[in-house]
C-alpha positions in Angstrom: 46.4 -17.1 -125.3 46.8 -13.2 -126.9 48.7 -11.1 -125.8 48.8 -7.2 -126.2 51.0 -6.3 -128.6 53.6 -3.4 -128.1 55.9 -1.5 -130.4 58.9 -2.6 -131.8 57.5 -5.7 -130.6 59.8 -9.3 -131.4 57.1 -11.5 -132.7 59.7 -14.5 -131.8 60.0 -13.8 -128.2 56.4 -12.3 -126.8 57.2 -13.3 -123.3 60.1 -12.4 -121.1 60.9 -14.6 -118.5 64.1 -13.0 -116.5 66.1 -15.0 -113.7 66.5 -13.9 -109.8 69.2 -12.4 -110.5 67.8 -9.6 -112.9 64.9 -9.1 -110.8 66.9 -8.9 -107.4 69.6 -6.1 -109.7 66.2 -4.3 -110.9 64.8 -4.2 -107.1 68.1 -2.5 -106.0 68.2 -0.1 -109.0 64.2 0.8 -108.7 64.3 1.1 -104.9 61.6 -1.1 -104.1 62.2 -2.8 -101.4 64.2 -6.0 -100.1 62.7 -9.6 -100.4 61.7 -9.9 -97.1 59.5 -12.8 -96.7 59.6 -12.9 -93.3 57.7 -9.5 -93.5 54.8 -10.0 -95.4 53.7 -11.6 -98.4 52.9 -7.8 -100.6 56.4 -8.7 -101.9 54.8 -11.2 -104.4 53.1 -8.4 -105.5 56.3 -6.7 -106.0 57.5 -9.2 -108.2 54.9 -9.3 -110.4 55.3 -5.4 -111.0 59.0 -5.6 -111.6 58.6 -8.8 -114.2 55.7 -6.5 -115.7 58.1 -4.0 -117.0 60.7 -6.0 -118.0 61.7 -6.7 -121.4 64.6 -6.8 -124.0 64.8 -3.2 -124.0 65.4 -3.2 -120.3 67.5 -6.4 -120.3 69.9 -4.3 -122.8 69.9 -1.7 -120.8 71.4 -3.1 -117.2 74.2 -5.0 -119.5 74.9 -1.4 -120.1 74.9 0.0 -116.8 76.8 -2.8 -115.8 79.7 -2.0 -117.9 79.4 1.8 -116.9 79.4 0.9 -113.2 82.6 -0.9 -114.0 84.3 1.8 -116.2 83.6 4.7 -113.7 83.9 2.4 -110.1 87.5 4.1 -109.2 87.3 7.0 -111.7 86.7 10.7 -111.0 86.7 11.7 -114.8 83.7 12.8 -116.6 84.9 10.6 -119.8 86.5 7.2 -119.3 88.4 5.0 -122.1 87.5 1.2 -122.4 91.0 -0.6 -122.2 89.4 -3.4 -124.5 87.3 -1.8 -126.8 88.9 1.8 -127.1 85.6 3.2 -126.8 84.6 6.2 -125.0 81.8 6.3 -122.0 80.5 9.6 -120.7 79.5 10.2 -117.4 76.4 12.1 -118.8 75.6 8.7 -120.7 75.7 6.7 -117.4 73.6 8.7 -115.6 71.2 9.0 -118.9 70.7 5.0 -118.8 70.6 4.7 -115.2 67.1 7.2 -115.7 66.1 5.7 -118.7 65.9 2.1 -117.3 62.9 3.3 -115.1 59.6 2.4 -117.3 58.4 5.4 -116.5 58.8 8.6 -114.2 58.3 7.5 -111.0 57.6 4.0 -111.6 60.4 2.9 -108.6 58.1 5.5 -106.0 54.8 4.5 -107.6 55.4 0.4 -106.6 56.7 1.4 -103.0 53.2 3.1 -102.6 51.2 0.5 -104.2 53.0 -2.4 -102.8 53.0 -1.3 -98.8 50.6 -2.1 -96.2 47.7 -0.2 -95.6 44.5 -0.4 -93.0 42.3 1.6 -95.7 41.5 2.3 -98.9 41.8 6.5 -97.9 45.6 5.7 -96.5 46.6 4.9 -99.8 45.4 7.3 -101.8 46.7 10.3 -99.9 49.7 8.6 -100.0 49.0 8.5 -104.2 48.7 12.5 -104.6 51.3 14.1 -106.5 51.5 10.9 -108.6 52.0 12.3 -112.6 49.8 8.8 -113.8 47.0 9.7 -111.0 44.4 12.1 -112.1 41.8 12.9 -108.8 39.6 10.5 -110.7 41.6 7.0 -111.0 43.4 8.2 -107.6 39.6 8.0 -105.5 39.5 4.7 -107.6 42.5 3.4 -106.4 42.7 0.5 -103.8 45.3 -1.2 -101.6 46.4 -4.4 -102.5 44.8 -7.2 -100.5 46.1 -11.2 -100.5 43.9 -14.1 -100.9 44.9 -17.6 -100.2 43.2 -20.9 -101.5 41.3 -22.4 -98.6 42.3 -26.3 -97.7 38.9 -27.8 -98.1 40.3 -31.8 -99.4 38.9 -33.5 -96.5 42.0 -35.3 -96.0 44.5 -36.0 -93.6 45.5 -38.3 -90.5 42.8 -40.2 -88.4 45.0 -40.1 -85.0 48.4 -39.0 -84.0 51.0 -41.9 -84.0 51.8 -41.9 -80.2 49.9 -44.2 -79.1 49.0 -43.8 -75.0 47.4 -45.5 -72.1 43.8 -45.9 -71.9 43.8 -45.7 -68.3 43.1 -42.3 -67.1 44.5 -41.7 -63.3 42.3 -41.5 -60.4 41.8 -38.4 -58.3 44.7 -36.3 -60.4 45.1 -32.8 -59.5 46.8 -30.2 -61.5 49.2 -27.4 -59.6 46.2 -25.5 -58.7 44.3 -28.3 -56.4 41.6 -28.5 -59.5 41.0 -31.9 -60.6 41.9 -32.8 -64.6 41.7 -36.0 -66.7 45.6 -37.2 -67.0 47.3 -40.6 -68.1 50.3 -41.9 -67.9 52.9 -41.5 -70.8 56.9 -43.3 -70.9 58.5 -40.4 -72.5 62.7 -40.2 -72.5 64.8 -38.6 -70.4 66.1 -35.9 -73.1 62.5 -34.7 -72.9 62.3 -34.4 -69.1 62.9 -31.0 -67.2 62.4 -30.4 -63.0 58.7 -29.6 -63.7 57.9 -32.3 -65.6 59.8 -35.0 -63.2 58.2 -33.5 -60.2 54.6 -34.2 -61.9 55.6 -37.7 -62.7 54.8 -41.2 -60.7 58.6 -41.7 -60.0 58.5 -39.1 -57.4 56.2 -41.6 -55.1 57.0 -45.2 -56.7 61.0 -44.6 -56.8 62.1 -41.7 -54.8 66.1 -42.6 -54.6 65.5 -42.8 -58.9 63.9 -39.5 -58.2 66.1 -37.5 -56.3 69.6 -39.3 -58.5 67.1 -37.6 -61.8 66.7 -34.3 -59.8 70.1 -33.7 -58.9 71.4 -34.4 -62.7 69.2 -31.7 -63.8 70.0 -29.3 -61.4 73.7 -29.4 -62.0 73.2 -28.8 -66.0 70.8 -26.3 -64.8 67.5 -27.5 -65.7 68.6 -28.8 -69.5 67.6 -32.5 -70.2 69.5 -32.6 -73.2 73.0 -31.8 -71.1 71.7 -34.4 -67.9 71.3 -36.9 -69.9 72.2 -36.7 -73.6 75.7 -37.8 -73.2 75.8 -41.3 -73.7 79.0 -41.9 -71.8 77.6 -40.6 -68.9 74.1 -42.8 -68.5 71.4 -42.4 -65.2 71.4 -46.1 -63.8 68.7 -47.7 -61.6 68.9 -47.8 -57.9 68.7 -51.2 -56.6 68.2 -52.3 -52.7 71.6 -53.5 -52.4 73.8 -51.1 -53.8 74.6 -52.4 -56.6 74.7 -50.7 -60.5 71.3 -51.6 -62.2 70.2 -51.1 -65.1 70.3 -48.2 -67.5 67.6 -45.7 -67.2 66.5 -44.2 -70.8 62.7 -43.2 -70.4 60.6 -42.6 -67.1 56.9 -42.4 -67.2 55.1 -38.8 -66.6 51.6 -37.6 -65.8 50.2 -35.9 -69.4 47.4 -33.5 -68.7 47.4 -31.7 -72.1 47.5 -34.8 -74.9 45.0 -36.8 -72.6 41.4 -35.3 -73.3 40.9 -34.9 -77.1 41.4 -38.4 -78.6 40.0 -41.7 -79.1 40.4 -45.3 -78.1 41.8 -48.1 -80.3 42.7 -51.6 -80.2 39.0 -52.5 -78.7 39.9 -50.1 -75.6 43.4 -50.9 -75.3 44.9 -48.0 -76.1 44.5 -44.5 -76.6 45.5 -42.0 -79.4 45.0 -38.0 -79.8 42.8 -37.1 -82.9 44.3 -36.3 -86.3 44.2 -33.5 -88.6 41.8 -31.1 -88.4 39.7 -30.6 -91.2 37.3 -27.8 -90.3 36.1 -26.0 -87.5 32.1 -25.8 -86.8 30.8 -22.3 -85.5 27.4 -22.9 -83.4 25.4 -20.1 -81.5 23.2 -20.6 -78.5 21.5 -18.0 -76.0 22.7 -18.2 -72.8 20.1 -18.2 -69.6 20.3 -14.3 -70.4 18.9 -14.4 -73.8 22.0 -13.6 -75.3 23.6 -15.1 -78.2 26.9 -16.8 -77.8 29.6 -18.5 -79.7 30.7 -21.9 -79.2 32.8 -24.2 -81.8 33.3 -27.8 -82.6 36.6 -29.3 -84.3 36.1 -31.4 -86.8 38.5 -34.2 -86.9 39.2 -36.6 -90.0 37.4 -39.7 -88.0 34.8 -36.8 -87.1 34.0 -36.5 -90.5 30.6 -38.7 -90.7 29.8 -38.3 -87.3 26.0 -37.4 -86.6 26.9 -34.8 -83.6 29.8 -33.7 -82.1 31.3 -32.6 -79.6 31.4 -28.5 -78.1 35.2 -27.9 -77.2 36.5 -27.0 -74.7 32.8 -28.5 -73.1 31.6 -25.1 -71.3 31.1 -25.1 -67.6 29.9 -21.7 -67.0 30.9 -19.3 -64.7 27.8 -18.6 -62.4 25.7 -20.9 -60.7 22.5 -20.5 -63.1 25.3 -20.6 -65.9 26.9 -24.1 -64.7 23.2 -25.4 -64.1 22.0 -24.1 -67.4 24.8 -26.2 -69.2 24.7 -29.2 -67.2 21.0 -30.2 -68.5 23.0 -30.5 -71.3 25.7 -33.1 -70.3 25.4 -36.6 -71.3 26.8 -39.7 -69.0 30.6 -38.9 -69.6 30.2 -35.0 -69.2 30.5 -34.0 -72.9 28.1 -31.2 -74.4 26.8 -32.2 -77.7 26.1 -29.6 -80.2 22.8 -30.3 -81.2 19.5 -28.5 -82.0 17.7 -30.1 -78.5 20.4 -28.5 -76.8 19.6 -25.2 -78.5 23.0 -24.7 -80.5 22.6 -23.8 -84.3 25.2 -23.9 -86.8 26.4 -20.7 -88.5 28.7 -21.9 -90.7 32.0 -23.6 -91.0 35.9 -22.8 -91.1 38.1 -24.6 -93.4 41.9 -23.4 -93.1 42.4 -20.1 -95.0 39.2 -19.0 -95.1 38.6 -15.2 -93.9 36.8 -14.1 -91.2 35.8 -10.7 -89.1 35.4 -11.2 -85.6 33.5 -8.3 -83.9 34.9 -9.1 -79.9 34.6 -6.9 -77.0 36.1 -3.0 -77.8 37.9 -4.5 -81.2 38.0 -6.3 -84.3 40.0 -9.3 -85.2 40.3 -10.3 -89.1 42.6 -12.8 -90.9 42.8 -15.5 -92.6 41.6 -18.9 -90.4 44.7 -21.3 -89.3 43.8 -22.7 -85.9 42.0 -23.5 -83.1 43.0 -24.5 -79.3 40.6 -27.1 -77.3 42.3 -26.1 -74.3 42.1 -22.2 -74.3 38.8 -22.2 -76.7 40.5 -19.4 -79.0 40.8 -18.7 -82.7 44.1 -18.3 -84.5 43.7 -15.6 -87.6 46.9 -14.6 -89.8 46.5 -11.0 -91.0 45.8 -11.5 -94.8 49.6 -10.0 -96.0 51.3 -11.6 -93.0 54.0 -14.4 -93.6 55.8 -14.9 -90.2 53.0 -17.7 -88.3 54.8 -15.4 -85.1 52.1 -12.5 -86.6 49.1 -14.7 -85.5 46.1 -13.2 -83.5 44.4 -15.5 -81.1 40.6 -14.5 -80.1 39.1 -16.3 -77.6 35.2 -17.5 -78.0 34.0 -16.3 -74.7 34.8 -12.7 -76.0 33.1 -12.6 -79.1 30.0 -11.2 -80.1 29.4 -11.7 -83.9 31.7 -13.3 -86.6 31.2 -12.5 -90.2 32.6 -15.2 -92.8 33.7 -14.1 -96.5 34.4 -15.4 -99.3 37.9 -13.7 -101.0 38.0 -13.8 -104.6 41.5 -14.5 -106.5 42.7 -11.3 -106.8 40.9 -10.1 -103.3 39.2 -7.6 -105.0 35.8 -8.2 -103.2 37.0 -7.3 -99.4 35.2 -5.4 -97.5 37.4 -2.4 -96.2 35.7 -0.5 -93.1 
């Protein structure tokens, strides 16, 4: 590897490679910023500018500023006399090195500007003028700094989740709202139970003096499963007909709604287990009864991986009653929608985690990077492309979307699109 060579250059050391604690000193000294990383992830970018301009020169030059910050910390004096050495520090020379350790005029300002946020390329460059190193020409030039991410294309990962569930699905469940849903039963322990949860549960009906001893715990800890019933020298104990103490009661079985559709049987039909890791997500469109183009999309599970068709999630019902009947011609014995070519979905492309997409949905745009997708609410989860809390995520549902546009960032994101 060559490097560019600089004057007084130390042909024994060409690379400088400074600890935290230099860089962290520097960042307080220069003014650019904290290390937030809860913020975004332009503070990389901060870094990189920071170890750019460091070298021995610099390195020199803090141990220096050190020892005036230390000489003149409780002194008023312009000239101040080092106890050890006998030497004499100005005031003028402290403030001299604390300019000179800049790189160059402006440099501190100059990584503030290039290393914030910005929704355009225009933003930044007004906020460039009156830069000394930007002539009108390299300033029009200019564009804000935009972060790629390596998208997770292995094609690896778990085939099912390890809880493993019952294969039965319960007859004639209703949710809350009188609307019938696919639920199974699930033994899940008492720690994890709250009033809602043990009011949707079979114990209600098949052991209502259990129910009602479960029901008043929770209500005196207010609702909190892990005060009911965490303390181990205060156990929940099993009714029995007579009176007597029975046994200890650790885990009670609950209706689940929400882990019982997506999944798989095992064990020749024994048992049932959710699906595994996702490895991509397959965007399909098909024209509604309207003639309009729609969005539809299929996970793509690790046991999915070979499949030849699979499956539209959540499977569409429609919403008017030509709608509903234009899907149902669709449905196979069990319900499902397939997304196949006969039923007149084609595939657009597909979305492995952290790659970027545009969304064009009604009265906005949604962009960011690709990190999820929900079965049960059919929506998209994006991460803005400089965002590093997952709390920053956007979440676009499909039924909302008219056109998607997939891209392909380079390294250094220098081939976005801005608009």
């Amino acid at each position: 590897m060559k490097f560019a060579k600089f004057d007084n250059e130390n042909p024994a050391q060409r690379v400088i490679v400074p600890n935290g604690s230099i860089t962290s000193y520097l960042r307080r000294i220069w003014r650019v910023g904290s290390k937030d990383r809860e913020e975004n992830n332009l503070h990389h970018a901060t870094d990189a500018c920071i170890i750019a301009a460091i070298d021995q020169n610099v390195i020199q030059k803090i141990s220096r500023l050190n020892k005036y910050f230390e000489l003149f910390k409780y002194s008023a004096e312009d000239e101040v006399i080092d106890k050890i050495t006998g030497e004499i520090s100005s005031r003028a020379d402290f403030e001299q090195t604390f300019e000179d350790i800049e790189p160059w005029k402006d440099f501190g300002k100059e990584v503030r500007k290039r290393t914030a946020h910005y929704e355009s390329p225009m933003e930044l460059r007004n906020e460039l003028i009156g830069l000394e190193n930007y002539d009108e020409d390299f300033r029009n030039k200019t564009m804000p700094i935009f972060v790629s991410r390596m998208p997770k294309r292995s094609g690896k990962g778990n085939i099912n989740k390890e809880t493993i569930r019952s294969p039965k699905i319960v007859e004639g469940y209703v949710d809350s709202k009188e609307k019938p849903v696919i639920a199974r039963k699930q033994r899940i322990r008492l720690t994890s139970i709250d009033l809602k949860t043990l009011y949707d549960s079979p114990v209600r009906e098949t052991d209502p003096a259990l129910y009602e001893i479960l029901k008043a715990r929770l209500n005196e800890f207010g609702d909190k499963p892990e005060k009911a019933f965490g303390d181990p020298s205060n156990p929940v104990y099993k009714p029995t007909k007579n009176g007597s103490q029975g046994n200890i009661v650790r885990s009670i079985k609950v209706y689940d709604t929400l882990n019982s559709k997506s999944g798989f049987l095992i064990n020749k039909g024994k048992a049932f287990v959710n699906n595994g890791d996702t490895i991509r997500l397959d965007v399909f469109k098909r024209k509604n009864y309207k003639g309009e183009f729609e969005y539809y999309f299929s996970p793509i599970y690790v046991h999915l991986l070979n499949a030849k068709k699979v499956e539209i999630l959540p499977t569409p019902n429609g919403r008017s009653a030509t709608e509903k009947a234009d899907f149902n011609k669709n449905r196979d014995e069990n319900g499902k929608i397939f997304a196949t070519e006969e039923n007149g979905f084609v595939k657009q492309f597909s979305l492995y985690p952290n790659d970027y997409v545009r969304i064009y949905a009604k009265n906005k745009i949604i962009e960011g990077y690709y990190v999820g997708y929900d079965i049960n609410g059919g929506k998209i989860s994006l991460i803005g492309h400089d965002k590093a809390d997952k709390k920053n995520i956007d979440r676009v549902s499909g039924g909302t979307i008219t056109s998607i546009e997939h891209y392909d960032i380079s390294v250094l994101g220098d081939n976005y699109r801005w608009i």
